[in-house]
C-alpha positions as CSV (number, residue, x, y, z in Angstrom):
1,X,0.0,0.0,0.0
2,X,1.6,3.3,-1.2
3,X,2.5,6.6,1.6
4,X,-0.3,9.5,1.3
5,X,0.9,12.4,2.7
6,X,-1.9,14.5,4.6
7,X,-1.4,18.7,5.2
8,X,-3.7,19.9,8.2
9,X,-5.2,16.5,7.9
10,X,-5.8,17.5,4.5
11,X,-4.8,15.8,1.0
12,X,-2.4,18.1,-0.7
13,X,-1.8,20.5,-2.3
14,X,-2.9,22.7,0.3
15,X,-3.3,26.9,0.6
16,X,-2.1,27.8,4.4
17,X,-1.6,31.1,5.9
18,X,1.3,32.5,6.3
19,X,3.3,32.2,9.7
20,X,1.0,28.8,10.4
21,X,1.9,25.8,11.9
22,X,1.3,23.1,9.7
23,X,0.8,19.1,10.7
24,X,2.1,16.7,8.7
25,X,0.9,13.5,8.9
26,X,0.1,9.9,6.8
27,X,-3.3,9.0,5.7
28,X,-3.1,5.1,6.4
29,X,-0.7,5.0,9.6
30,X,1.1,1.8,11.1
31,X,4.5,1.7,9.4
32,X,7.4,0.7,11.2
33,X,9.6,4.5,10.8
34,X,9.1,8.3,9.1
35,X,11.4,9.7,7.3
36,X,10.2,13.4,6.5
37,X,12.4,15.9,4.4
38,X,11.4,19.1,3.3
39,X,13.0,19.1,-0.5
40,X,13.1,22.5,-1.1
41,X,10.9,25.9,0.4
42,X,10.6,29.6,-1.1
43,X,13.6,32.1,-1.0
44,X,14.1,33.6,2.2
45,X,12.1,30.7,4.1
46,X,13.8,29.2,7.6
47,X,11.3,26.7,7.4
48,X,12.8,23.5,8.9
49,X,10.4,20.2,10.2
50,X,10.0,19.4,13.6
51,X,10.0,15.7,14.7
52,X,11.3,14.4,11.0
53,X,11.0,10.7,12.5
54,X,7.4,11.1,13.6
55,X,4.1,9.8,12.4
56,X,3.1,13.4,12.6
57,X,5.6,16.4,12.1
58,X,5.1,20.0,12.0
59,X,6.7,22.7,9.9
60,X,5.7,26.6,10.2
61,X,5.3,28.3,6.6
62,X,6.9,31.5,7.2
63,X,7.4,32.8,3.6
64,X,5.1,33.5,0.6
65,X,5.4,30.5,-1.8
66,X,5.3,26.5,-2.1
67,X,7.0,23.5,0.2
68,X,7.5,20.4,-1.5
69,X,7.9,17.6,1.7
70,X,9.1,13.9,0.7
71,X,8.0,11.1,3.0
72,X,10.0,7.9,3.2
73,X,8.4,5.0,5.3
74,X,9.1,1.6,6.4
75,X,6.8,-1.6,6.7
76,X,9.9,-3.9,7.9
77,X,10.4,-5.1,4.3
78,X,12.7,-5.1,1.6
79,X,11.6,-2.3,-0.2
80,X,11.0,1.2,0.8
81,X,7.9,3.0,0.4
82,X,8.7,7.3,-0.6
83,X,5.7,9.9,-1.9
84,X,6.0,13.6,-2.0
85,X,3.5,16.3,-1.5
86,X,3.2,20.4,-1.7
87,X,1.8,22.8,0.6
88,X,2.4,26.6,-0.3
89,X,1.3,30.3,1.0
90,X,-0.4,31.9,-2.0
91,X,0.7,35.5,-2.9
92,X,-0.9,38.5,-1.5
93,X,-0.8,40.3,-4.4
94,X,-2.5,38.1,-6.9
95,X,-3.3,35.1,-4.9
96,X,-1.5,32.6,-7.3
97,X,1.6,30.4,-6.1
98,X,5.0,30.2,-6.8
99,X,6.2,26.2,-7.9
100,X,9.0,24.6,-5.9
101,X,12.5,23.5,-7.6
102,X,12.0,19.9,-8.2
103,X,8.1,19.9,-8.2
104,X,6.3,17.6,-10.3
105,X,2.7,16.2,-10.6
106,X,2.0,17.3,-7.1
107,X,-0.8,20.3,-8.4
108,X,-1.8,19.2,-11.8
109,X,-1.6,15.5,-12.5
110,X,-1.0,16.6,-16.7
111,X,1.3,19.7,-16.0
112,X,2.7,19.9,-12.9
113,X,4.4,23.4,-12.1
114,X,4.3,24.4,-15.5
115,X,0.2,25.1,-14.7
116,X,1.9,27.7,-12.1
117,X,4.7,29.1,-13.8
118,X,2.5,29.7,-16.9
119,X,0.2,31.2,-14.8
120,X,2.6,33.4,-13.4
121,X,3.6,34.5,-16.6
122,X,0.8,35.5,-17.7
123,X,0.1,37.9,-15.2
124,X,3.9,39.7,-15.8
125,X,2.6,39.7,-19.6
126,X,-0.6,41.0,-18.6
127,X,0.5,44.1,-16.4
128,X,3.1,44.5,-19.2
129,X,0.4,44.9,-21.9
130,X,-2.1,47.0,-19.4
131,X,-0.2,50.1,-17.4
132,X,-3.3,51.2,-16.3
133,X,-3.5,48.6,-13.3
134,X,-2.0,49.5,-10.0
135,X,-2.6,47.1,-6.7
136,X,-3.5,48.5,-3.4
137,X,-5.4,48.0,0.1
138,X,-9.4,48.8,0.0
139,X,-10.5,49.9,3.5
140,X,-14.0,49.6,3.4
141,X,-16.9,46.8,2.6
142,X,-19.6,47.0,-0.2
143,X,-17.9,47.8,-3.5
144,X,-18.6,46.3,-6.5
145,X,-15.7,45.4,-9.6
146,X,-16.3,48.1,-12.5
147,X,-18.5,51.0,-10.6
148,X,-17.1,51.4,-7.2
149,X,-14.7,54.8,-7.4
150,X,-11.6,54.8,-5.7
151,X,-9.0,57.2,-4.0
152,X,-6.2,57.2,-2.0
153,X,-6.4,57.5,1.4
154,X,-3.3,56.4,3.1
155,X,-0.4,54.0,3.0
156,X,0.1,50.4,4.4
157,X,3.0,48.1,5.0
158,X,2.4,44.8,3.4
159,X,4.5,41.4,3.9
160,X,5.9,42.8,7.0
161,X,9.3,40.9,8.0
162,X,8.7,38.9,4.4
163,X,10.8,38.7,1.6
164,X,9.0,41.5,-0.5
165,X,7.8,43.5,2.2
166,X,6.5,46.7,0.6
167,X,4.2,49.7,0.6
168,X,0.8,49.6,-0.8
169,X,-1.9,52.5,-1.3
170,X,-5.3,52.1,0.9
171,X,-7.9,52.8,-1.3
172,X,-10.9,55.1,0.1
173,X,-14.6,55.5,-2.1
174,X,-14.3,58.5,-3.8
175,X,-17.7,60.5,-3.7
176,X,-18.9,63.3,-5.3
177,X,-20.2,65.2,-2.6
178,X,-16.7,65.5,-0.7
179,X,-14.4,67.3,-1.8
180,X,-11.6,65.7,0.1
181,X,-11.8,62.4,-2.0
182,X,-11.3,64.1,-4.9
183,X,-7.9,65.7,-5.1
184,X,-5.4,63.8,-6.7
185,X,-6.5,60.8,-9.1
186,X,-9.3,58.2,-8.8
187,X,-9.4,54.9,-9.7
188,X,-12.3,52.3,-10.8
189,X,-12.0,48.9,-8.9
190,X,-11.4,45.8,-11.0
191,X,-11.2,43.3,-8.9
192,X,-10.0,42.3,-5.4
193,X,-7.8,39.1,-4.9
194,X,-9.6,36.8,-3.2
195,X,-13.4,37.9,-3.1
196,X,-13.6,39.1,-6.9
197,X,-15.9,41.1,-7.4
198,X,-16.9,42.2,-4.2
199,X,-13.4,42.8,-2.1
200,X,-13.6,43.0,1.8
201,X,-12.0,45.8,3.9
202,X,-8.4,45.3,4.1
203,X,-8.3,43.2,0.8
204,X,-5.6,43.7,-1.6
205,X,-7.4,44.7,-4.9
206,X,-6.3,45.9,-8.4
207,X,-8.1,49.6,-9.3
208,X,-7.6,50.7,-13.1
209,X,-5.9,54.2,-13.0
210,X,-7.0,54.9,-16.7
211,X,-7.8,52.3,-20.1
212,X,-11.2,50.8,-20.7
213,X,-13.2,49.4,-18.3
214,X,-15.2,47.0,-19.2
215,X,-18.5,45.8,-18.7
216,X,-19.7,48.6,-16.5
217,X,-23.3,47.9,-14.9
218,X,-25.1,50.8,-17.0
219,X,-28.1,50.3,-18.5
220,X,-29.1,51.8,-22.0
221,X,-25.6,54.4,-22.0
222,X,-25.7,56.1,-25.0
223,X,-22.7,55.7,-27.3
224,X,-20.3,58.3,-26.4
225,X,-22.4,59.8,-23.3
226,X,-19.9,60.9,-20.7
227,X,-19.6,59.0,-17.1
228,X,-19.5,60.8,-14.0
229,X,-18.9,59.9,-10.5
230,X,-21.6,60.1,-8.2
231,X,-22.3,61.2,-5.0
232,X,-22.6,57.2,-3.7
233,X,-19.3,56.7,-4.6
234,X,-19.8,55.0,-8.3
235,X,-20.2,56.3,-11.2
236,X,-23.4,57.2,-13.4
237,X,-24.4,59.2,-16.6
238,X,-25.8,62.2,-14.4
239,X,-22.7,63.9,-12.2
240,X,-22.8,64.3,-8.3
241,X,-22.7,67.4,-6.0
242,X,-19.2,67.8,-7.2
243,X,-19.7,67.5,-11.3
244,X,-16.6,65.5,-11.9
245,X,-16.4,63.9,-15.1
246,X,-14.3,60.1,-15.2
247,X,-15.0,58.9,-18.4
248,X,-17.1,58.0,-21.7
249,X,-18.9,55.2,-23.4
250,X,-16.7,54.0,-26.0
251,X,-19.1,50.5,-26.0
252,X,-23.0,50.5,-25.2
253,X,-25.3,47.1,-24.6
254,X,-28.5,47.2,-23.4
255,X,-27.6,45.8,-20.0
256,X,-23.9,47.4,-19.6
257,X,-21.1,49.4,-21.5
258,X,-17.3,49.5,-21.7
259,X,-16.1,53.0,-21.2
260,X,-12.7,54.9,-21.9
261,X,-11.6,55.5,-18.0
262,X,-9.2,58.3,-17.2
263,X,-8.9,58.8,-13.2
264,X,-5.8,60.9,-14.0
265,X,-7.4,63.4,-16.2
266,X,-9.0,66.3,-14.8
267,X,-11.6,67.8,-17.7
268,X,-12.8,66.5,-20.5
């Protein structure tokens, strides 16, 4: 009978939280030794296992990024019995992972890592191809992708003590009837990392600082009618207290419309 490796009791691969404690253990038990071994762990991790010889080991994911673990086991036969699993801390700033050296089949049984790193790719293409994308920090609960309106409040301090600690913008709603939200640039949410659509306060998020933005929730726009933020803190074809122009249908739909989005630009 072949070794299954379990993470949190858990089959792998497995998301944990950074700075966790995570148990290591066998799914069938009842072999004569363990032989644990953490094969390789993200750049600037310390990680090291506790209790390598035990049924049930721990190891504390300190860094950003994936741990491939090997366990070797012994029935009191001839042969030895070794299997190898992944556990990884996904990235803050996009929520994808980062493969480990010497991964295989342990997240997609067709591609192995190369699922990741193609993934990962992607996104460095992506932001290469689209400027107009900037990540930061909402601080506040009810926006919605493509209407919410955006400014910047504040600074915060992200992967503190982390390889890639770093300062992000904390992103306010922007609303017409306060003048104080709108000095400086505004920015149109896209989409927040791990809720989507609707992002959580303190959720990092990616705000479009000017491009298209597309399928805005705007029924029957007119072709080329100009887009305003509002006074709720979205935007609309009628301005707010504050007439501040953000943008104009470059796309109309009965249900929605793509507009040209400029939170830079101050007049139209």
């Amino acid at each position: 009978m072949p070794a299954a490796i379990r993470v949190n009791a858990l089959a792998p691969p497995r998301a944990v939280a950074v700075g966790s404690t995570v148990n290591l253990s066998e799914a069938s038990g009842g072999w004569v030794s363990y032989d644990w071994a953490l094969l390789d762990r993200p750049e600037g991790s310390a990680a090291a296992i506790t209790g390598p010889t035990t049924p049930t080991p721990t190891v504390v994911a300190d860094t950003e990024g994936t741990y491939l673990i090997s366990l070797t086991v012994d029935a009191g036969l001839t042969t030895v019995n070794r299997t190898t699993a992944i556990f990884y801390v996904a990235r803050l700033l996009d929520g994808r992972r980062n493969p480990a050296a010497g991964e295989t089949i342990e997240d997609n049984p067709g591609r192995g890592w190369a699922e990741s790193a193609n993934q990962i790719l992607d996104d460095v293409a992506d932001l290469r191809k689209d400027a107009g994308r900037m990540a930061g920090i909402i601080n506040f609960n009810g926006a919605s992708a493509d209407f919410t309106m955006l400014y910047v409040a504040g600074t915060q301090v992200i992967k503190v003590g982390l390889p890639g600690e770093t300062s992000l913008p904390v992103f306010g709603q922007a609303l017409a009837n306060n003048a104080a939200t709108l000095n400086g640039n505004l920015y149109i949410l896209e989409r927040g990392v791990v809720n989507g659509a609707s992002p959580v306060t303190g959720e990092v998020i990616w705000a479009r600082v000017h491009g298209i933005a597309y399928a805005v929730p705007l029924t029957l726009a007119p072709l080329a009618a100009p887009i305003y933020l509002t006074d709720a803190g979205g935007v609309g074809l009628t301005a707010g207290t504050i007439s501040k122009q953000v943008g104009q249908v470059v796309q109309a739909r009965v249900n929605d419309c793509d507009i040209e989005f400029d939170g830079h630009r101050q007049g139209w």
